[in-house]
N, C-alpha and C positions, 0 to 999 in steps of 0.2 A: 947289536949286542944287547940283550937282555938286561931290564934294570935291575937294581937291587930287590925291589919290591915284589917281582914275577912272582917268584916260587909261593909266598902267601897269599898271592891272589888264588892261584890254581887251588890251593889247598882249602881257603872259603869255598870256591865253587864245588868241589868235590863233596863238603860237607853240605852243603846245600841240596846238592843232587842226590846226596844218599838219602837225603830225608823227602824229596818231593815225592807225592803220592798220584797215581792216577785218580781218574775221577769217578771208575769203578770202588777203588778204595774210599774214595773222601765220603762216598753215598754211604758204605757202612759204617765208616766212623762215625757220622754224624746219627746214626741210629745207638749208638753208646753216649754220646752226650747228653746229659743233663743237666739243663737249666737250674741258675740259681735262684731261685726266688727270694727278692728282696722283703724283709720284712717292714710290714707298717708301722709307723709308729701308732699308740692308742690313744686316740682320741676322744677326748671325754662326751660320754653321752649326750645328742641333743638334746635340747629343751623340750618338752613334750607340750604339743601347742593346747592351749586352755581355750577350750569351747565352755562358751556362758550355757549350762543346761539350764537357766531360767527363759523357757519361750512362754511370751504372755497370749493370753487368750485361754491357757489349761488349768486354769486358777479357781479353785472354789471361790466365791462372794458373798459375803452377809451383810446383808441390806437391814438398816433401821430408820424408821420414819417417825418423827414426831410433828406431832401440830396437824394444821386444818387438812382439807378433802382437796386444793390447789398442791400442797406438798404430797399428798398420796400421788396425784397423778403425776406429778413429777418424777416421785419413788418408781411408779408400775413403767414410764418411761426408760430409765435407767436400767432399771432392771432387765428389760424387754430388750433393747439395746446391748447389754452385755453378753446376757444370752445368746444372742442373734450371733454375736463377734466368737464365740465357742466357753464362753465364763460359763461357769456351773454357780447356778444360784441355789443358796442352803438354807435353809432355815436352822441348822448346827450354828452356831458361833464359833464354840470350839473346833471346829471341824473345817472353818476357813481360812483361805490364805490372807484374803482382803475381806476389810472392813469397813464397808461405805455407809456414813452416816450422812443419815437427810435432815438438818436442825429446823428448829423452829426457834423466832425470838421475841415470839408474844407476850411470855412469861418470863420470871427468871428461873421458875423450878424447869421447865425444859429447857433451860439452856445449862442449869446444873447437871441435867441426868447426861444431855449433852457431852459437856467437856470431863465427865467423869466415865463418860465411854470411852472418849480417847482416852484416857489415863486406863483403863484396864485394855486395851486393844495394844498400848503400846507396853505392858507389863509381859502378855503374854505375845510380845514380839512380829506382833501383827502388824500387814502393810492397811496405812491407815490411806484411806480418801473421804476426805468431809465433802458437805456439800449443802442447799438449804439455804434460810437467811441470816441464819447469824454470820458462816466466812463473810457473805456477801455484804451484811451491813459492817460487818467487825474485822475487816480481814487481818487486821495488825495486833489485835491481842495475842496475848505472852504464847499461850496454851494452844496458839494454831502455827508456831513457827516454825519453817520444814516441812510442815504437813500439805499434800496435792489438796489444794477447790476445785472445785465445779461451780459457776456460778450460776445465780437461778434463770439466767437468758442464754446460758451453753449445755444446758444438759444433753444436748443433744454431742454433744464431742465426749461423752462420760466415756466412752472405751481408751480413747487416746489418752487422758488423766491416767484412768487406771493401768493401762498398758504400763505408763511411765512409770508411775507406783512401784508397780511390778517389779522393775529394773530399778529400781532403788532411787529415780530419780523426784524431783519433786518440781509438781506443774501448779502453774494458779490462772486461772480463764476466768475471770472477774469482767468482762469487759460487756458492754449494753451493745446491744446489734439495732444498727441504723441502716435505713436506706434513703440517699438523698436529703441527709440532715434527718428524718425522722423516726423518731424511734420506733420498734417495732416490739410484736407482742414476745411470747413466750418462745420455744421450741416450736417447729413444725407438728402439725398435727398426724403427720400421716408415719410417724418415728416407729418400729416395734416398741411393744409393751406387752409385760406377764399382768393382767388385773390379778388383783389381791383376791377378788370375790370374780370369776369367769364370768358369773350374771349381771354385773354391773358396770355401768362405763361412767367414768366419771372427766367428764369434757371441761377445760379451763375455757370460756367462751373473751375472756379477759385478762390482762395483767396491769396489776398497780390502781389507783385511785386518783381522784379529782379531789380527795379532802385532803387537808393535812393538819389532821387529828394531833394536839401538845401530847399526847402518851403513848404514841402507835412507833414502833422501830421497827414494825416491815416495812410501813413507809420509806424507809432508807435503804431496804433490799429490792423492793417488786418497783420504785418508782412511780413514775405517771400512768396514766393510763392509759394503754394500748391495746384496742381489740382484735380479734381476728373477724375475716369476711367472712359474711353469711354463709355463703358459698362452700367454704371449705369447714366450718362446724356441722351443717345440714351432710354434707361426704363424711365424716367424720361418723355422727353419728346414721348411715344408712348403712357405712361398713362393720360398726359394732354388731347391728342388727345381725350381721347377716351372718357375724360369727357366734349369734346365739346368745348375745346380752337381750334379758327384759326390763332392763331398768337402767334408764340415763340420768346421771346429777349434773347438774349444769350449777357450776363453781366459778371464783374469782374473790378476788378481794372485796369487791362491790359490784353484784350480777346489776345492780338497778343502774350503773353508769352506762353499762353496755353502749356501743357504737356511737355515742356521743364523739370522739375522736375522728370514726369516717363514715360521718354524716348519713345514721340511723339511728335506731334504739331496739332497746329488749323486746317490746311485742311486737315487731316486724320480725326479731329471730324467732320468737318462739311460737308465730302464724307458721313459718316454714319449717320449723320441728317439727311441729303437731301434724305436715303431712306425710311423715316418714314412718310413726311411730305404729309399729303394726297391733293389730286389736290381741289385748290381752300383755300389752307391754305398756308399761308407767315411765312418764319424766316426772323427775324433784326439781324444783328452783332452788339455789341456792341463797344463798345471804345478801339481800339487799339495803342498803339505809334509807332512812325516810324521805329527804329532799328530792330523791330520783323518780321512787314509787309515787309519787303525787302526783306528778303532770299525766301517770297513765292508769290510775285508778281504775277507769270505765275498763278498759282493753283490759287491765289485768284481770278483773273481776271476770271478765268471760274466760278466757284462759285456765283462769285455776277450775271455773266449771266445768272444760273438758274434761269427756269420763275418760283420758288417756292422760290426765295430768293432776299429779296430789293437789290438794285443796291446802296446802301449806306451805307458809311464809315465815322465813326466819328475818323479823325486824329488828336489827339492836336500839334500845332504846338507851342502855349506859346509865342513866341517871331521869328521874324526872322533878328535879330542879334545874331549871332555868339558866341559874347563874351558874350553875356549873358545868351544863352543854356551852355556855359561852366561855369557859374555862380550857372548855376542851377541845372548842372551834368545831363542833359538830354542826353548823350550819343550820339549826334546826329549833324548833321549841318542841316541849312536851304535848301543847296541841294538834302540833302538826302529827306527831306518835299517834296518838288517839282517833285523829281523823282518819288515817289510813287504816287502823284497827277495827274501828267501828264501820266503815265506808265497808270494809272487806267480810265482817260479819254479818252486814247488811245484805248482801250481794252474794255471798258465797257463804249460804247454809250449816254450818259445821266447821269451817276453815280452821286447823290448827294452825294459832300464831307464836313463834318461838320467839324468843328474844334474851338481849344480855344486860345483864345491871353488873357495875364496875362499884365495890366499894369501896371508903377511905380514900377517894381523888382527892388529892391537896387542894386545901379550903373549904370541903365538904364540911357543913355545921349540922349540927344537929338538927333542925330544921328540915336543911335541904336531904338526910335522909331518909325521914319523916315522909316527906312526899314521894320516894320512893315508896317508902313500905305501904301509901296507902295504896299506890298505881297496882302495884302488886296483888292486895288485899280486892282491888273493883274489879280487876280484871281476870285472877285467877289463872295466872298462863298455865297450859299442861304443861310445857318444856321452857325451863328457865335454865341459866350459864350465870351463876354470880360466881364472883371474881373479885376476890380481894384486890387494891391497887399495888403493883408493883413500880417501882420508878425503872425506867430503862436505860441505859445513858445515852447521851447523846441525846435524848428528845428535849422538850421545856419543859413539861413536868416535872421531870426528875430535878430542877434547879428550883422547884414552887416550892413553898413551905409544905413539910406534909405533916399529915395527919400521923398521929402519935399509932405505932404498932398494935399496941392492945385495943385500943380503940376501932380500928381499921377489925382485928379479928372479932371483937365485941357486935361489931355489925353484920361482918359476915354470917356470924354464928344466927343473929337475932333473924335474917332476912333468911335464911333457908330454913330457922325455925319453921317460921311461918309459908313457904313453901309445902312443904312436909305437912302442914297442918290439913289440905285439902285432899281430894280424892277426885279427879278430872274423868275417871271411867267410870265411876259407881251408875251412874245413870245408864250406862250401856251395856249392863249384862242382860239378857236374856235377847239383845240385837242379833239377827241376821245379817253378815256382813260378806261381803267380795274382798279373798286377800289373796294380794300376791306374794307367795313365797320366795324367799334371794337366799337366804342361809342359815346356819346351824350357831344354835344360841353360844353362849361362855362358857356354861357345864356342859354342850354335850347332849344335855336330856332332851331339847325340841329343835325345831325349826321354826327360825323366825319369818315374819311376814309382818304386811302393811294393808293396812284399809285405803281407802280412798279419800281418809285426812291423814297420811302417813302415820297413825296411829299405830305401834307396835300390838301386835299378835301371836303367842306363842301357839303353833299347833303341833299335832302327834308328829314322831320325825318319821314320817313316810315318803322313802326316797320317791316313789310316784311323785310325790307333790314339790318336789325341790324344781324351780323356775314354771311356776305353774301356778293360774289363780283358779282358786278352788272357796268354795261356801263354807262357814263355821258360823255356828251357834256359840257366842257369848257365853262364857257359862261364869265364868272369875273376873275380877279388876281387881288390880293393884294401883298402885302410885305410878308408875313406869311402864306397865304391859298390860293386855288382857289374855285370857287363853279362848282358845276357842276349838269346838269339835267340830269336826269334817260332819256335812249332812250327810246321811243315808245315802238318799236318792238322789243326790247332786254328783254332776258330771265333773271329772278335773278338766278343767281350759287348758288346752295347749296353744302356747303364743303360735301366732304362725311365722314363725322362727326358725334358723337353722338351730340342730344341734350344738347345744355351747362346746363351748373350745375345754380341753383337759384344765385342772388347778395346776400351774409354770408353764403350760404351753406358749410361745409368744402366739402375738396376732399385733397386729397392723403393720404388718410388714409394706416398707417405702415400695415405689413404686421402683423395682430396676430394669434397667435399659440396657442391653447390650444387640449391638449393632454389629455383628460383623460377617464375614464370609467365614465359612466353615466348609473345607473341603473333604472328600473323601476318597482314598486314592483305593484304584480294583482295574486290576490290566483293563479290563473293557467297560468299567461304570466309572463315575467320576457324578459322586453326590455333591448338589451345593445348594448352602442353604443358608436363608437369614435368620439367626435367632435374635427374638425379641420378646421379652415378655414383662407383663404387672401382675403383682399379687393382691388380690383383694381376699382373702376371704379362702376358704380348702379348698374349694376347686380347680383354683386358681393356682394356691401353690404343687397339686396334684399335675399340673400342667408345666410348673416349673422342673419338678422332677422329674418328669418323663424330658422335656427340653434338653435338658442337662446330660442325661443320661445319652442321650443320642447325642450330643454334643460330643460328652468326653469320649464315646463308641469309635467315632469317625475319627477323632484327632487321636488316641493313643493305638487304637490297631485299626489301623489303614489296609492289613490284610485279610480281614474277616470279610464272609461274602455281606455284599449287601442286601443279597433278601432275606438275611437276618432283622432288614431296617423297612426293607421298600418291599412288600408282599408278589409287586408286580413287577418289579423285576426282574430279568434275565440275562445268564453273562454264559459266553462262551468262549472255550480257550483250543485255540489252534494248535497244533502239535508241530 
């Protein structure tokens, strides 16, 4: 018997079946369907990622140097080195990004004009890097804090400071470079550098001193004394050459301490100068002091007679009282000054001797500047450096009693009076002389040059004669110059020299070294090749270029034929 429930089942089933579809039907239904698509919700914009557009190395640089011909080379170091890394060096101010000052702390008026350049570099929101000896000796004064150093034994790392700079960071490299407990000298010598003057190279053969002078504060930036080897100053200066310098200054804090450190001296360096220096090319000696010059008198007296070597010596003599070279620990008397003065005029003909008097050193009496002014008066120097006393801090001096201001400029004034009173060229006009020409005066109107006592010489500005020693007729003296006219009939000397290098070209690019396989990939050739190369000099870097060139050839298109590379090659391709 059927249950209750029957009759509603059949009637679901029925309803069931009137609606099931074949699956001829279900294919075109499903061709009338349409998908709903769900909507997103809005999601707030990402964050747009922040790329630092400051990349260093694209940066204009404006370089300033104050103080001696050791901080120039310093400067043309830097400078040379920044360039090299892709820095645009300017002679704009305004027009650069970075502002790299080179101080000097001899004075106090360069260490005013100094710290009043950062203050206008940080006015017109300029990235500052100092560098020089005041950070060095100073580095914790007010007016350097924040600011990147370079100290004066790293200049060689000047791109990584600046780089830092750049990014807004701030670096200090103050630290003295030792090997095996011993200090060593300055930067490498073989660093790029822009010279200031392309004709001239100016070689630090030394760094720091053996005195320690009561009123000297480089003393407390350059240190002891450390030289560099023979070896690599004679390299130094044979690649100057040969990028077209006629004229080397050989610099330091004290040129007369030379190699005392590692067990040589000055005229064994400058026997091995003098066989590098090609005819119609001048070396200068730099600043030496008296206690050094004495033991080699005889040797030097021949040296400065090379006709490839000025006849001039810068001695400082400071003071010539007694009691107050022992004031100042200069090591030395007033007769010893004199004996090398007179030994050196005896010996070498004409010898121009330079030298510096310091006045108003604390305890200076009246007296003791007396004997100054007579030194002055018997010996007539053409080129004298007075110098009011300034106290420094941090030396002993500056803790001595000093001598009262006016007093100190009372002498200064009375002592360059009497300077000013002689005429050191009058006797040489109507002289025939040999000058080598190096560069273009202050105004613009001549080209300066040098005799063979580095006596200054203005002649006509005939780019002919720029790095070029040529004949002139004496015709003028002044206080400071002579002028002189090119002979008729006289031939201009060309050094036998390369072509100098462009004014901001670098030169003394390091020696680089790259070592490695270099492949070249061509269905049937497969080039391999060691590159390696040194730069001395254009030819050299002409060699780097072409290296390079085929380097980057083979490693970004792999598909280009290679007798594009290799003339003698031949590839052939099977079908």
């Amino acid at each position: 018997m059927p249950s209750a429930c029957e009759p509603f089942v059949d009637d679901i089933e029925d309803m069931v079946s009137s609606h099931d579809l074949t699956s001829l039907q279900r294919q075109f239904s499903r061709q009338s369907v349409i998908p709903r698509v769900r909507k997103r919700k809005e999601q707030p914009p990402a964050e747009e990622l922040q790329v630092d557009s400051v990349i260093p190395g694209t940066q204009k640089v404006w370089m300033r140097t104050w103080g001696c011909s050791h901080n120039s080379s310093d400067g043309e170091y830097m400078a040379g080195q920044l360039a090299a890394s892709g820095y645009k060096m300017t002679d704009n101010p305004s027009d650069a990004d970075v502002w790299l000052l080179n101080s000097c702390t001899v004075k106090n008026p360069a260490e005013d004009h100094f710290r009043n350049s950062i203050k206008k570099a940080q006015e017109q929101n300029k990235k500052v890097v100092v560098a020089g000896c005041v950070p060095q000796a100073q580095p914790r004064m007010d007016y350097l804090k924040g600011l990147s150093i370079i100290g004066v034994q790293q200049i060689d790392r000047v791109v990584e400071v600046v780089d830092e700079a750049v990014k807004g960071h701030s670096v200090r490299l103050l630290g003295q470079k030792k090997d095996n407990g011993k200090r060593l000298g300055g930067a490498r010598l073989d660093l790029p550098k822009i010279r200031k003057n392309p004709l001239i190279e100016i070689i630090s053969i030394n760094t720091g001193c053996l005195n320690a002078c009561t009123y000297c504060k480089t003393k407390h930036a350059r240190g002891d004394l450390a030289s560099y080897p023979i070896e690599e100053l004679v390299e130094r200066a044979r690649q100057s050459f040969q990028e077209g310098v006629c004229e080397i200054w050989l610099t330091s804090e004290d040129t007369g301490a030379y190699g005392r450190d590692i067990g040589t001296d000055l005229p064994s360096l400058l026997w091995e100068l003098v066989k590098e220096i090609p005819e119609g090319c001048m070396l200068r000696l730099g600043m030496t002091n008296p206690p050094y010059i004495l033991e080699h008198l005889e040797e030097m007296a021949k040296i400065l007679n090379h006709p490839r070597v000025y006849a001039f010596l810068h001695v400082p003599v400071q003071s010539a009282s007694d009691s107050v070279l022992m004031d100042m620990k200069r090591e030395y008397c007033c007769n010893d000054f004199k004996c090398v003065v007179d030994f050196l005029k005896n010996k070498v003909p004409g010898i121009t001797i330079a030298t510096d008097i310091i006045c108003g050193f604390p305890g200076e009496t009246d007296k003791d500047f007396k004997e100054t002014v007579e030194l002055v008066r018997e010996y007539q120097f053409p080129s004298l450096f007075i110098n009011q006393f300034y106290p420094r801090p941090g030396t002993p001096a500056a803790k001595m009693e000093q001598v009262p201001a006016q007093v100190k400029k009372q002498r200064t004034k009375e002592l360059s009076a009497l300077f000013h009173s002689y005429n050191p060229y009058d006797h040489k006009v109507g002289e025939r002389q040999h000058v080598l020409v190096t560069e273009e005066s202050f105004d613009a109107q001549y080209y300066v040059a040098h005799n063979k006592f580095y006596e200054q010489v203005l002649v006509p500005k005939n780019p002919e004669f720029k790095g070029k020693m040529i004949e002139v007729d004496i015709y003028e003296a002044g206080k400071h110059f002579m002028r002189g006219r090119p002979v008729d009939d006289a031939r201009v000397f060309t050094p036998s020299i390369s072509q100098p290098l462009l004014k901001g070209e670098v030169s003394g690019i390091p020696q680089v070294c790259v070592n490695r396989q270099v492949s070249c990939s061509h269905p049937s050739v497969l080039l391999t090749m060691d590159v390696s190369w040194s730069i001395s000099g254009r030819t050299n870097s002409m060699l780097k270029i072409t290296s390079l060139t085929l380097f980057l050839s083979c490693t970004l298109s792999p598909a280009l034929s290679p007798s594009l590379f290799l003339p003698h090659a031949r590839t052939s391709h099977k079908s």
